[in-house]
Residue frames as qw, qx, qy, qz and C-alpha x, y, z in Angstrom:
[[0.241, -0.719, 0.630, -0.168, -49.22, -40.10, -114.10],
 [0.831, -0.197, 0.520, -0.006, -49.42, -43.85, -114.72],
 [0.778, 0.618, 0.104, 0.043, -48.87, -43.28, -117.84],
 [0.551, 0.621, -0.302, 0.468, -45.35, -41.67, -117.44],
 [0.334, -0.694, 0.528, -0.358, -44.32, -42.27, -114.09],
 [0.599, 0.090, -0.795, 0.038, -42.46, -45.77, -113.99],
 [0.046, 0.066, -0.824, 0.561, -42.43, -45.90, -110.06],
 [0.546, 0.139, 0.353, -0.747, -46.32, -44.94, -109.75],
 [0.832, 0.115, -0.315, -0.442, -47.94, -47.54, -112.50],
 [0.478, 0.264, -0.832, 0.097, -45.32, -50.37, -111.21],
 [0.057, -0.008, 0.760, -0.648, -47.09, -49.90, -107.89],
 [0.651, 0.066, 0.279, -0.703, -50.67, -49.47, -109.14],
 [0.594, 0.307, -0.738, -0.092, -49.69, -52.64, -111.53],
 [0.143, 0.252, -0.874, 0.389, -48.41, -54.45, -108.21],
 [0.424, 0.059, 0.531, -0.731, -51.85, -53.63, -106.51],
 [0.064, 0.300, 0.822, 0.480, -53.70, -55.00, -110.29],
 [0.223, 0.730, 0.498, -0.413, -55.41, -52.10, -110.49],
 [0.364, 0.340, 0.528, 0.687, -56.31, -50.38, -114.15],
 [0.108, -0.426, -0.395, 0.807, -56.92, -46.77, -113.67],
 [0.158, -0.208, -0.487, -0.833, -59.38, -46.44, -116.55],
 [0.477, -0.291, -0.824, 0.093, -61.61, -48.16, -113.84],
 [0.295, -0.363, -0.405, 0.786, -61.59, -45.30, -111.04],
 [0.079, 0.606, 0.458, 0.646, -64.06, -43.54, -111.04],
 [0.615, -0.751, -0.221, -0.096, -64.35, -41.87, -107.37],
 [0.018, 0.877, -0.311, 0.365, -61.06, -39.79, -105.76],
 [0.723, -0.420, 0.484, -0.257, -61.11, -42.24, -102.92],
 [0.974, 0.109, 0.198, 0.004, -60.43, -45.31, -105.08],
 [0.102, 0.955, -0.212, 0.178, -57.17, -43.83, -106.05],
 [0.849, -0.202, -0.307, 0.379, -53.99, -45.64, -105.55],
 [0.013, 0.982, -0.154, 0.113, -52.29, -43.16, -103.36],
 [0.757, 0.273, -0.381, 0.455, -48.20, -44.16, -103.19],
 [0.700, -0.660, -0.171, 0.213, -46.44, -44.66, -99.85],
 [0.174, -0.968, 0.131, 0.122, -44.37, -41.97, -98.78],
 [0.798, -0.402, 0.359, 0.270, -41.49, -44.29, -98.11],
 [0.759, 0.329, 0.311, 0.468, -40.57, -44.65, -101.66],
 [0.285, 0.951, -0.077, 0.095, -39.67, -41.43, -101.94],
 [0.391, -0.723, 0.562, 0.090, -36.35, -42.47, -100.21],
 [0.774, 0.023, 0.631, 0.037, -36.01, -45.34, -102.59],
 [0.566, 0.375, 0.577, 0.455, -36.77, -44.36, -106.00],
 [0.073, 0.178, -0.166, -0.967, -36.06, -40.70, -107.91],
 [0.242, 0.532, 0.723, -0.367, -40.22, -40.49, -107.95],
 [0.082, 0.227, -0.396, -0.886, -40.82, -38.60, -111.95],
 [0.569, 0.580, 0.539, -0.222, -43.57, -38.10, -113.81],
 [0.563, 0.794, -0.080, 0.213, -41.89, -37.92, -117.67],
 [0.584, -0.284, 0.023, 0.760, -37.95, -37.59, -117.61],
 [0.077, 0.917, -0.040, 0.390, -36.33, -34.63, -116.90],
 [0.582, 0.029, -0.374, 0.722, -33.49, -33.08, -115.29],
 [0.433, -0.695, -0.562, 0.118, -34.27, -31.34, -112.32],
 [0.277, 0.740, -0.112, 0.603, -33.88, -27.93, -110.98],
 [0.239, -0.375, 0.680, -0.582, -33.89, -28.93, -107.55],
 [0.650, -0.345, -0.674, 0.067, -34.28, -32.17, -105.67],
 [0.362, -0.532, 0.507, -0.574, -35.34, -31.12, -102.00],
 [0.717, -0.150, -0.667, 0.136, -34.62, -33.73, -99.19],
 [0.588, -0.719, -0.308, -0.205, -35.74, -34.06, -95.78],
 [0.035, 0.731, -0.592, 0.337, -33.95, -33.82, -92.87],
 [0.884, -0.058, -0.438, 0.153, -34.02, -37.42, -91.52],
 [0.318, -0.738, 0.464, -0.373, -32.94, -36.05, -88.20],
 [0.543, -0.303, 0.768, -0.158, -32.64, -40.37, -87.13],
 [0.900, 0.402, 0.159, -0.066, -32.82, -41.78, -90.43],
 [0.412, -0.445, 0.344, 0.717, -29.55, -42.16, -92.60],
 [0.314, 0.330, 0.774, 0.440, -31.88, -42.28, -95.54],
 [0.241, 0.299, 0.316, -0.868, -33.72, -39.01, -96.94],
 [0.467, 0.686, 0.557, 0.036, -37.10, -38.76, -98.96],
 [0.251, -0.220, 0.332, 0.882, -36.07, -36.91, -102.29],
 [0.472, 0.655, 0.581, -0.104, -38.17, -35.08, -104.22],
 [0.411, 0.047, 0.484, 0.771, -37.04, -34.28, -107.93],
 [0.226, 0.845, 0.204, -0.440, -38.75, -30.53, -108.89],
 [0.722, 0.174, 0.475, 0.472, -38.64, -30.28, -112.19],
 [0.292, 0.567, 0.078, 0.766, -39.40, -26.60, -112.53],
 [0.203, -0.158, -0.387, 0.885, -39.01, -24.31, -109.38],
 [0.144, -0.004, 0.009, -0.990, -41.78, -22.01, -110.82],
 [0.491, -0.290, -0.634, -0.522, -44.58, -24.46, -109.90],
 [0.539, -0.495, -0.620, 0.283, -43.73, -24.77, -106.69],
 [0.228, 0.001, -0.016, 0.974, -42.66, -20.99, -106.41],
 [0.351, -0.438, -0.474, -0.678, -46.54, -20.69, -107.83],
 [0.552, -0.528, -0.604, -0.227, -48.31, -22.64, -105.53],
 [0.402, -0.321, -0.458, 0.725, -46.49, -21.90, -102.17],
 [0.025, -0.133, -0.059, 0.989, -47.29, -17.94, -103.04],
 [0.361, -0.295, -0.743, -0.481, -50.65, -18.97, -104.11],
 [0.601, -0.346, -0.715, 0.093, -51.43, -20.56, -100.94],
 [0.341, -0.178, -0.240, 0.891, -49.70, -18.17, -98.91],
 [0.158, -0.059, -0.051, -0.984, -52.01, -14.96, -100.54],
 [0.443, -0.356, -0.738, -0.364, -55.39, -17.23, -100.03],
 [0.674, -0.377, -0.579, 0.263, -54.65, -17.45, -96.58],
 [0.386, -0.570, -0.176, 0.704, -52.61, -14.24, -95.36],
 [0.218, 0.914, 0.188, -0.285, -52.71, -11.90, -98.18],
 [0.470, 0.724, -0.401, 0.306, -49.47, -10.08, -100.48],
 [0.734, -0.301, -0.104, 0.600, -46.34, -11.12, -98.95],
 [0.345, 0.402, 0.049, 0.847, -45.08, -7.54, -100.34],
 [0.421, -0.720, -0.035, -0.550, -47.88, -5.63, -97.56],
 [0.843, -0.514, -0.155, -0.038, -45.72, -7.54, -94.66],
 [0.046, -0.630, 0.768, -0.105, -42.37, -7.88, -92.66],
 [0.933, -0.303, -0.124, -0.149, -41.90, -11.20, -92.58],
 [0.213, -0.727, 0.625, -0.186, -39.18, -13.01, -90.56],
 [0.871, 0.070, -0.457, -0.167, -37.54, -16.39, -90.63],
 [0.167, -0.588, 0.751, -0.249, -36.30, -18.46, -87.74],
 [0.977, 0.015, 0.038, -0.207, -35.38, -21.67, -89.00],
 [0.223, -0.720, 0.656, 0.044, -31.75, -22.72, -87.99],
 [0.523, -0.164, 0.820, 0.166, -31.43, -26.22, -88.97],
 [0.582, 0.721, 0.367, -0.084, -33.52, -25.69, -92.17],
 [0.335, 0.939, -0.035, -0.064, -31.47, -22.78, -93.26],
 [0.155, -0.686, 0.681, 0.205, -28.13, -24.70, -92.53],
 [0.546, 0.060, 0.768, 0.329, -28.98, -27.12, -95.28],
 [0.265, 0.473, -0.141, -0.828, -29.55, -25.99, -98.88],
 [0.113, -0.002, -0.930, -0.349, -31.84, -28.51, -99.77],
 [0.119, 0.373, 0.666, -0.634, -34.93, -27.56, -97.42],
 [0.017, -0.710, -0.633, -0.309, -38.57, -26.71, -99.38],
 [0.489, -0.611, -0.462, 0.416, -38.59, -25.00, -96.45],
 [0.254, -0.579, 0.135, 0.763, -36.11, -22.20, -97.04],
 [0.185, 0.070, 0.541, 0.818, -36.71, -21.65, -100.44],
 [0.085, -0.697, -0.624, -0.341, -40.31, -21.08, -100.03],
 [0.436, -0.697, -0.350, 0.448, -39.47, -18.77, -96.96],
 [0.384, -0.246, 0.237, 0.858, -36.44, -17.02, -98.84],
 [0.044, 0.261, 0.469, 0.843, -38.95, -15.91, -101.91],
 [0.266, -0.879, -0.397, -0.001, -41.98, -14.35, -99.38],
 [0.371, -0.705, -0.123, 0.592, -39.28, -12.49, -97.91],
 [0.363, -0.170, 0.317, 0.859, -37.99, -11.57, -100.93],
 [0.059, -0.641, -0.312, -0.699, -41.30, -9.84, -102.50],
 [0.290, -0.841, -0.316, 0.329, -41.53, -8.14, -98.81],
 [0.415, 0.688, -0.152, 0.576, -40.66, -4.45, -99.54],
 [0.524, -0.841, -0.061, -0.120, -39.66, -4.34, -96.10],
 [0.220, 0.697, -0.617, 0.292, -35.74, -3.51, -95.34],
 [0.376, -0.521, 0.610, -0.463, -36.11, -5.77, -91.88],
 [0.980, 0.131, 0.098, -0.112, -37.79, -9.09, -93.46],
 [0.465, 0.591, -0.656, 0.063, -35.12, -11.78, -93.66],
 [0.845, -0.303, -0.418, 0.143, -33.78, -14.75, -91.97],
 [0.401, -0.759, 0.393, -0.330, -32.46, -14.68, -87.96],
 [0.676, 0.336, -0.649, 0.093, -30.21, -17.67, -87.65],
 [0.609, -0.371, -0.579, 0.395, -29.45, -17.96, -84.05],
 [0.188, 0.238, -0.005, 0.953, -29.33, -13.88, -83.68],
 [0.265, -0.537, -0.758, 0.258, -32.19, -13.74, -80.91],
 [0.205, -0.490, -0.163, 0.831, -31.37, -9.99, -79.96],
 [0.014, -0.068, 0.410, 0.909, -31.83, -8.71, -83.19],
 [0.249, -0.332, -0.857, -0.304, -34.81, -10.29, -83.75],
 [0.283, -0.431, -0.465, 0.720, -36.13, -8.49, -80.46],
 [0.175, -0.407, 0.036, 0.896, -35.36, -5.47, -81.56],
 [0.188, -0.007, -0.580, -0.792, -37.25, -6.03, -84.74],
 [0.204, -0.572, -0.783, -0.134, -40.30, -7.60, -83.46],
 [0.359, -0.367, -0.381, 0.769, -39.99, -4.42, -80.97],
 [0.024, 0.377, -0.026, -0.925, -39.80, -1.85, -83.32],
 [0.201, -0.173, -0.864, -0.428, -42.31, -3.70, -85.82],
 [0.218, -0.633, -0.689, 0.276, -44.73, -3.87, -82.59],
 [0.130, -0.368, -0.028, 0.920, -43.86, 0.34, -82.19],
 [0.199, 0.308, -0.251, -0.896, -44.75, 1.57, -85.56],
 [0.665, 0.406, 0.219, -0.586, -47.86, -1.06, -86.11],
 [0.309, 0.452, -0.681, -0.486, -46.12, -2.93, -88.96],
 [0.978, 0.147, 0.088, -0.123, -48.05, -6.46, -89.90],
 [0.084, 0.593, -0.791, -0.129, -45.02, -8.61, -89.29],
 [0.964, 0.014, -0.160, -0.212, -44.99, -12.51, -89.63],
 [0.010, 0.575, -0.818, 0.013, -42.31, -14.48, -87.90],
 [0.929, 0.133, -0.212, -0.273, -42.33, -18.09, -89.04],
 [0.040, 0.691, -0.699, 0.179, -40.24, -20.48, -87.46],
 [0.473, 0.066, -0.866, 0.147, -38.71, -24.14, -86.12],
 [0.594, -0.671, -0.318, -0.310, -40.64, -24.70, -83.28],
 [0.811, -0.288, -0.116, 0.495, -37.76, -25.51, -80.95],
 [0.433, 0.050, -0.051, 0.899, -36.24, -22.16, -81.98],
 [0.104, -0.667, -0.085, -0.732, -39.31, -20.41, -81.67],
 [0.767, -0.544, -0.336, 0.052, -39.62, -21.99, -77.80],
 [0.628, -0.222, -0.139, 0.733, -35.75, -21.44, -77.08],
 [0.058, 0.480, 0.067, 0.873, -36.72, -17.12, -78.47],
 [0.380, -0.690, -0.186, -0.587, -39.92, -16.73, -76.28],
 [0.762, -0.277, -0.197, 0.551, -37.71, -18.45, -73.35],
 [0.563, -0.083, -0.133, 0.812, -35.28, -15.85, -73.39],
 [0.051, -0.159, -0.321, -0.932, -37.44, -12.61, -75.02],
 [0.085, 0.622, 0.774, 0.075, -40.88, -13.33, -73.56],
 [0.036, -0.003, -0.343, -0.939, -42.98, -9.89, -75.04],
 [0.468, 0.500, 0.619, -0.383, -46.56, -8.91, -75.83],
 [0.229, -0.295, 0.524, 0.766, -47.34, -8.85, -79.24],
 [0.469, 0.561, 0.437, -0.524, -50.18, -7.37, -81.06],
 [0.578, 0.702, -0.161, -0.385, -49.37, -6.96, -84.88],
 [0.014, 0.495, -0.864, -0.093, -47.24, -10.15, -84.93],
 [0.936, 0.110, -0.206, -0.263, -48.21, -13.65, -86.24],
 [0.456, -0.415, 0.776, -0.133, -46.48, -16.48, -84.64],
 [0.833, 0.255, -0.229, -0.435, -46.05, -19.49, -87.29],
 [0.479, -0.366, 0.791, 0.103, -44.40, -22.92, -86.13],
 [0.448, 0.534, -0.648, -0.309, -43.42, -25.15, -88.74],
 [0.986, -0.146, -0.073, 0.027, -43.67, -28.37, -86.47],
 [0.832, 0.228, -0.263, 0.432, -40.06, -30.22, -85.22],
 [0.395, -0.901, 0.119, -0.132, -38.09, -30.01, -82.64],
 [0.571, 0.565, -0.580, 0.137, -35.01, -31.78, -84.17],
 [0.851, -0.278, -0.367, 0.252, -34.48, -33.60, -80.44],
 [0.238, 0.543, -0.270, 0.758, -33.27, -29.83, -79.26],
 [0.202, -0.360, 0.380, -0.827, -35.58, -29.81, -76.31],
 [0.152, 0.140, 0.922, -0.326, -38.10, -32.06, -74.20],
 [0.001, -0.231, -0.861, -0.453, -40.87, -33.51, -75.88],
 [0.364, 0.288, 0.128, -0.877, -43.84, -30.79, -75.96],
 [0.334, 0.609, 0.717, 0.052, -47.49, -32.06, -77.08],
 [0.258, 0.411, 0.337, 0.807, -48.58, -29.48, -79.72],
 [0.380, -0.845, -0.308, -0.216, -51.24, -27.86, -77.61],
 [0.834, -0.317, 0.060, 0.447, -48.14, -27.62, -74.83],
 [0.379, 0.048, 0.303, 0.873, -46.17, -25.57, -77.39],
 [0.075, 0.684, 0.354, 0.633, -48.91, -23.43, -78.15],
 [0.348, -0.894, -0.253, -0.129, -49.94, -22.22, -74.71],
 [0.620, -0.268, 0.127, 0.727, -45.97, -21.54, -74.01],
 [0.297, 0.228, 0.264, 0.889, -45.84, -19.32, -77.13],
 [0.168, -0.670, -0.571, -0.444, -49.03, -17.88, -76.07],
 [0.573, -0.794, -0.200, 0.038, -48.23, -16.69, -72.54],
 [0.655, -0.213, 0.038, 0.724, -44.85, -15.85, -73.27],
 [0.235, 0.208, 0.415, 0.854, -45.59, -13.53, -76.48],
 [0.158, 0.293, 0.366, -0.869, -48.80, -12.46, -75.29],
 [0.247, 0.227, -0.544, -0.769, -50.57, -13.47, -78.22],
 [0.677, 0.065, 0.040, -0.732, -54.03, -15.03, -78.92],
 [0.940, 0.250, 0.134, -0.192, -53.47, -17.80, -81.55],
 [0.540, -0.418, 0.667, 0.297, -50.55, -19.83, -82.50],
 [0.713, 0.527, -0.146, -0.438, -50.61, -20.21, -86.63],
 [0.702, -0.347, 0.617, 0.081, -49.15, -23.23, -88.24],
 [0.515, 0.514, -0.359, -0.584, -48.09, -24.64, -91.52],
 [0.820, 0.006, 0.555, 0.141, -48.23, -28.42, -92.72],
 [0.695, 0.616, -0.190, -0.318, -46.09, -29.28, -95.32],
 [0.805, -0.279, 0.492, 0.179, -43.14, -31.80, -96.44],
 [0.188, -0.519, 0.606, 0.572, -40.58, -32.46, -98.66],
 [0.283, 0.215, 0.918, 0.178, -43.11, -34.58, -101.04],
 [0.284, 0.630, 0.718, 0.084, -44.96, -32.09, -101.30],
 [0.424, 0.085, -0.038, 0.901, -44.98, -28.74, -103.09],
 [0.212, -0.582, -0.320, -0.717, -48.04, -27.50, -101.66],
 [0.290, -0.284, -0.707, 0.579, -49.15, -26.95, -97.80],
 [0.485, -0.714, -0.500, -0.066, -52.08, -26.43, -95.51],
 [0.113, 0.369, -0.410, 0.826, -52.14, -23.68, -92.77],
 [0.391, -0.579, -0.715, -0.023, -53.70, -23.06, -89.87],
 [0.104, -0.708, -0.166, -0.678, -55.05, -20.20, -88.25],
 [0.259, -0.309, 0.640, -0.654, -54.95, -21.52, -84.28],
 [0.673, -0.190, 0.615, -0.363, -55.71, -24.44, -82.14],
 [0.086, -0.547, 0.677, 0.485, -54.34, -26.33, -85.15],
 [0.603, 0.568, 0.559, 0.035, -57.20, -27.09, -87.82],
 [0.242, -0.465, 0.515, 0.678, -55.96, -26.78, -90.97],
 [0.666, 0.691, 0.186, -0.212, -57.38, -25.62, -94.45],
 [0.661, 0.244, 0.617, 0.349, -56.20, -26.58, -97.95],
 [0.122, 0.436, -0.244, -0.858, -55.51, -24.45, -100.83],
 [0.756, 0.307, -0.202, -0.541, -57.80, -25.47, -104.28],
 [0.799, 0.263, -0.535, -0.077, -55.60, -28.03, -105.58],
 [0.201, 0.074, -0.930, 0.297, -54.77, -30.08, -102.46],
 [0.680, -0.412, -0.096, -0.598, -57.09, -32.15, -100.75],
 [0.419, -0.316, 0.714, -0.465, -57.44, -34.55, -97.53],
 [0.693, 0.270, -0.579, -0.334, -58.11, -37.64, -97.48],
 [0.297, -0.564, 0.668, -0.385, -58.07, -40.40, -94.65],
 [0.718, -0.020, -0.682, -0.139, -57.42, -44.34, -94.91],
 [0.863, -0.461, -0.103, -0.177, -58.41, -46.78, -92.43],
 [0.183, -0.616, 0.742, -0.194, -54.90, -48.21, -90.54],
 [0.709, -0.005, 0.679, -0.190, -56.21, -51.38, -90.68],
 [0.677, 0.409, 0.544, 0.281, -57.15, -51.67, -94.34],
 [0.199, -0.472, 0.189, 0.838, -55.10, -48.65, -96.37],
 [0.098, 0.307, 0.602, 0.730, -56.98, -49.16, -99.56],
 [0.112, -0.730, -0.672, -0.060, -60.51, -48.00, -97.42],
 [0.229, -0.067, -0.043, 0.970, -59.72, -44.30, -97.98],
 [0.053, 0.853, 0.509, -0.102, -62.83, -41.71, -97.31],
 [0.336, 0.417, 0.194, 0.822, -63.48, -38.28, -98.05],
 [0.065, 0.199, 0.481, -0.851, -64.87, -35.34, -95.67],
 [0.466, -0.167, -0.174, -0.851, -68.23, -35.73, -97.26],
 [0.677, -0.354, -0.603, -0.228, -68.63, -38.82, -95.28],
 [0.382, -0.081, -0.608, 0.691, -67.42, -37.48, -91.99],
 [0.400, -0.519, -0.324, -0.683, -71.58, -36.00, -91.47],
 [0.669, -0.637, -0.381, -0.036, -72.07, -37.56, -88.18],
 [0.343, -0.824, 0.434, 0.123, -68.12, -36.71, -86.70],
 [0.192, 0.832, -0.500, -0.147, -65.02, -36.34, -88.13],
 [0.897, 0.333, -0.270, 0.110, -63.10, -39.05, -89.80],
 [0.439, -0.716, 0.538, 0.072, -59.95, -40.42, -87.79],
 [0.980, -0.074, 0.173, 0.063, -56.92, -42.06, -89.55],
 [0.505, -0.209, 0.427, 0.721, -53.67, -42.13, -91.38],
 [0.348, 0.750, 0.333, -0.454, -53.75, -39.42, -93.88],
 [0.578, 0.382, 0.530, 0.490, -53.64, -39.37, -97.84],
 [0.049, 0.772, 0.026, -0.633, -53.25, -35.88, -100.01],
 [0.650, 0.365, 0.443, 0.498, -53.72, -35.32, -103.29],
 [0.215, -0.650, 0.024, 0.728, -51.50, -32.30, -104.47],
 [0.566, 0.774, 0.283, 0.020, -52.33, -30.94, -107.96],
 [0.110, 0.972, -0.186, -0.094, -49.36, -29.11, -107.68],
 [0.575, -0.448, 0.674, 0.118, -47.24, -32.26, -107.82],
 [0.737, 0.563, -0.064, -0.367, -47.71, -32.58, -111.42],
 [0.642, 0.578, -0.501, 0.055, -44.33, -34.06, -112.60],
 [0.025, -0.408, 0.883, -0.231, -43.85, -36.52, -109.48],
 [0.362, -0.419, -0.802, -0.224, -47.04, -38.00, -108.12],
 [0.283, -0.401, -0.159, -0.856, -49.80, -36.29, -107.06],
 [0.724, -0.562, -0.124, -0.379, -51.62, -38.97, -104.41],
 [0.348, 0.508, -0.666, 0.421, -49.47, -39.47, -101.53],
 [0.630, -0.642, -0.337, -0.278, -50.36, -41.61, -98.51],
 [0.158, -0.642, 0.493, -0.565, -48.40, -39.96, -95.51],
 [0.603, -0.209, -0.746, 0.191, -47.78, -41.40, -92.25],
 [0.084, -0.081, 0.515, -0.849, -49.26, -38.86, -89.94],
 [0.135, -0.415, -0.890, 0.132, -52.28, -39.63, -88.19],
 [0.106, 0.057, 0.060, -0.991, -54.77, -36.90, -88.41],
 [0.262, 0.689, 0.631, -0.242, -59.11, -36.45, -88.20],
 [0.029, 0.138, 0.591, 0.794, -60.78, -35.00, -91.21],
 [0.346, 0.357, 0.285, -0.819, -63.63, -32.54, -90.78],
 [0.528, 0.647, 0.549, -0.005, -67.08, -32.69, -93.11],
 [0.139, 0.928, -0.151, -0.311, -65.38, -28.68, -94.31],
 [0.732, 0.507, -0.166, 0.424, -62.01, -30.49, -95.86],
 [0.071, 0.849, -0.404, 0.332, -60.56, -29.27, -93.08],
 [0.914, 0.041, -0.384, 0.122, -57.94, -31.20, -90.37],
 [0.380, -0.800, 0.464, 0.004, -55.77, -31.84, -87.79],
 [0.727, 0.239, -0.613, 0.197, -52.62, -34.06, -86.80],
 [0.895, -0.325, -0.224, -0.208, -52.51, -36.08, -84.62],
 [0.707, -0.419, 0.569, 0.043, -49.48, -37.98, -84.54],
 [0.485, 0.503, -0.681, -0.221, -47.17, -40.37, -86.65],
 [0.967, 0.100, -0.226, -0.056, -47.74, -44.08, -87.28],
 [0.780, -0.526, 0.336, 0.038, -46.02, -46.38, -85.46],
 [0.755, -0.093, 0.432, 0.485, -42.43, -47.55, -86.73],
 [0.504, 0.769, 0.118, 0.376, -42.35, -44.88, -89.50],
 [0.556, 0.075, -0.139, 0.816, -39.31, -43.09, -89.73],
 [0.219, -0.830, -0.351, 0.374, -39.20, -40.04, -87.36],
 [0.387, 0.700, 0.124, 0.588, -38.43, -36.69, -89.69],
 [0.465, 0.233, -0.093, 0.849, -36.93, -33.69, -88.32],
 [0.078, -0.145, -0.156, -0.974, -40.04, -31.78, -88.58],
 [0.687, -0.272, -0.547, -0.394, -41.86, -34.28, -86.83],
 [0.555, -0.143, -0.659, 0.488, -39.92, -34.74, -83.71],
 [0.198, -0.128, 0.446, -0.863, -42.70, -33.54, -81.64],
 [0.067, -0.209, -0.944, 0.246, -45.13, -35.57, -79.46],
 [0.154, -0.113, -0.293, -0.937, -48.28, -34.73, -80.99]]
């Protein structure tokens, strides 16, 4: 990637670092998020088949990212996805993501739209603001036993179990993070035991991902997150960003800082990315978040007090 990515070598240039030199993951220049809003972020030209961009809920600026072939991120997402939960095609699954699905530029929705679409289930599909229906399906889903998944905005899944609260036994509850400034600021933990006491349900599941990236982390409840193969954690100091560890040094307890990710699956933009969410890094490679760095721009999908 230095080799054919003008924006990434001009920065590892800037830093005067030669990456024949690197011999250790950690030493790694990893490029600040930011620029994605700045510069069209390529590894090799090409004309893109989709640029997804954030939602900058209080930015006017978004972070693009230029996907040069759909079927890599199409891979990995469904990759990840069967590592973690199994065939999308053995599930209902269900989307409620209203502000996501009223832009056609979201990661988000395209990765959502093509799970539902290898479900052979007639009822998988997105619920826009259609609460009732949604009911009715988790209802009759709950009836006949069906493994259903309903993935969703947090704020819209809060404003469903509000109105609908239920017990649900063969349902998965996934929040997506973000609360777009629809409702009063909820710590994650906060949001979980809501969805938990409303829906009746055990564990709250989660996904981490962003427009930078075309891979993402899940989590299974109480919101430690695991990695498919090709992505990994990664956590720099706040104080000094170049002093970046790795979860084999986090032997005594768990590594706390701003957090870096290299995605394998970012092949044709840039693969090391150093984020602005604050987050601890197990010895396993696994992780939370925390929180977002101070002054960084507040995303959409972030606008919850973590």
């Amino acid at each position: 990637q230095y080799q054919n990515n003008k924006v990434y070598r001009q920065y590892c240039q800037s830093l005067k670092i030669n990456p024949s030199q690197i011999t250790l993951a950690q030493k790694i220049p990893f490029l600040p998020i930011s620029l994605f809003k700045k510069y069209e972020i390529k590894t090799t030209e090409f004309t893109a088949e989709a640029v997804f961009e954030s939602s900058g809920t209080t930015q006017p600026v978004n972070s693009r990212h230029f996907v040069k072939q759909l079927s890599i991120y199409t891979e990995s997402f469904s990759k990840a996805f069967e590592q973690f939960y199994g065939k999308a095609k053995n599930k209902c699954i269900l989307g409620l993501l209203p502000s996501y699905l009223e832009r056609t530029n979201a990661s988000l929705v395209v990765m959502v739209a093509e799970l539902i679409k290898k479900t052979k289930n007639p009822l998988s599909g997105f619920y826009l603001h259609n609460h009732e229906k949604l009911y009715r399906t988790l209802l009759h889903n709950e009836l006949l036993k069906i493994p259903t998944l309903l993935i969703g905005v947090t704020y819209a899944l809060l404003d469903f179990a509000e109105k609908y609260p239920m017990q649900l036994r063969n349902t998965i509850i996934m929040e997506t993070g973000g609360m777009k400034g629809r409702r009063a600021e909820m710590t994650r933990e906060e949001v979980h035991n809501y969805l938990q006491k409303q829906l009746g349900i055990r564990l709250v599941h989660s996904e981490y991902g962003m427009t930078e990236l075309l891979s993402q982390a899940y989590s299974k409840g109480d919101g430690i997150f695991h990695c498919p193969g090709w992505m990994k954690v990664l956590i720099r100091d706040e104080d000094d960003p170049f002093h970046v560890r790795d979860a084999a040094t986090a032997v005594k307890k768990p590594l706390t800082g701003l957090i870096n990710i290299i995605d394998l699956a970012n092949i044709y933009s840039c693969c090391f990315i150093a984020t602005d969410d604050i987050g601890r890094l197990h010895i396993n490679g696994s992780f939370e978040v925390l929180g977002r760095m101070d002054n960084s721009d507040i995303r959409g999908c972030s606008l919850m007090a973590l």
